[in-house]
N, C-alpha and C positions, 0 to 999 in steps of 0.2 A: 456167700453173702452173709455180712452180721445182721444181726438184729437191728442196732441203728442204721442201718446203710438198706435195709426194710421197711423201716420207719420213714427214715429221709426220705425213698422210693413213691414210698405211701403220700407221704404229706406232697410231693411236688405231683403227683397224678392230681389229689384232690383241689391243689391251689389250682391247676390247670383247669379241671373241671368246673371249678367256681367261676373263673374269670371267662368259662365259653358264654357267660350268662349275661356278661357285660362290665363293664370296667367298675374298679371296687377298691378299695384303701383297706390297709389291713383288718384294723379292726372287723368291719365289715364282712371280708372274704374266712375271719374265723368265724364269729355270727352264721352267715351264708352255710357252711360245714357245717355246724352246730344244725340249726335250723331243717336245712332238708335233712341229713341223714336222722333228724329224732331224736341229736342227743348222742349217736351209735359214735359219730367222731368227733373229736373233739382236739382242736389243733392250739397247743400253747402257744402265746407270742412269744415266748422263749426259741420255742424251734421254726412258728410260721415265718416271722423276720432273718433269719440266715437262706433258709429256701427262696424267699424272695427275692431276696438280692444274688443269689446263683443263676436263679431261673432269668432274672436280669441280664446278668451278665453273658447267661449262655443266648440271648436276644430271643428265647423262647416269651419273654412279655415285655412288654414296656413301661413305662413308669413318665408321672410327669408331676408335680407341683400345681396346687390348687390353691386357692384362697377360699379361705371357710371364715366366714364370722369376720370378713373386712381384713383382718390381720392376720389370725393363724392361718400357716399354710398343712396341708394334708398330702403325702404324695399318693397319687391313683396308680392301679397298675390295671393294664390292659392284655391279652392277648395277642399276641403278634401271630402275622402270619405261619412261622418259622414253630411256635407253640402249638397254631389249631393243629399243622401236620404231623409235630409230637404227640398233640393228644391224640388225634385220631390211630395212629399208628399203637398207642397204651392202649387204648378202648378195643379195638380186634385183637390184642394179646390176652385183655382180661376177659374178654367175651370167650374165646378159644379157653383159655385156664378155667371157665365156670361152665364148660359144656366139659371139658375131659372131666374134672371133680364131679362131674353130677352123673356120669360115664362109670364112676369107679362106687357110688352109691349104692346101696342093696333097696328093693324095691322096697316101696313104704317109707322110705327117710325122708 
């Protein structure tokens, strides 16, 4: 695995994880990531907008056009069923990866 393809990994668990919280527009779901982790991540809309539209297409979320302000429209993206059971299935991998690393720890770290 490269580096980006780590990254990419990374950014599509946390978009998953934002949107278990309830349906969000980009903007927003970077905010949402900023926000809870303290700053710790921080997702450019440079890279947020490509993952979203994968994550789309793979029907892991869904997406739909809103009306904001009478005329602009904003697209939402949602969670789809097909997503909570990816996420769920990421969350027991990283839960297991953070029990082996804390396994491989010397006492006092």
């Amino acid at each position: 695995m490269t580096t980006n393809d780590s990254k990419k990994s990374r950014t599509e668990f946390l978009v998953l994880l934002a949107l278990s919280h309830g349906a969000m527009h980009g903007y927003e779901i970077a905010k949402f990531i900023d926000a809870k982790s303290k700053g710790f991540f921080n997702v450019p809309f440079g890279s947020l907008y490509p993952v979203l539209h994968k994550l789309e297409l793979a029907k892991l979320i869904g997406a739909k056009w809103e009306e904001a302000d009478g005329t602009k429209a904003k697209k939402t993206y949602n969670l789809s069923a097909k997503g909570r059971k990816a996420l769920d299935a990421e969350v027991v991998g990283f839960r297991s990866y953070a029990k082996a690393i804390d396994l491989l720890l010397p006492e006092g770290v």
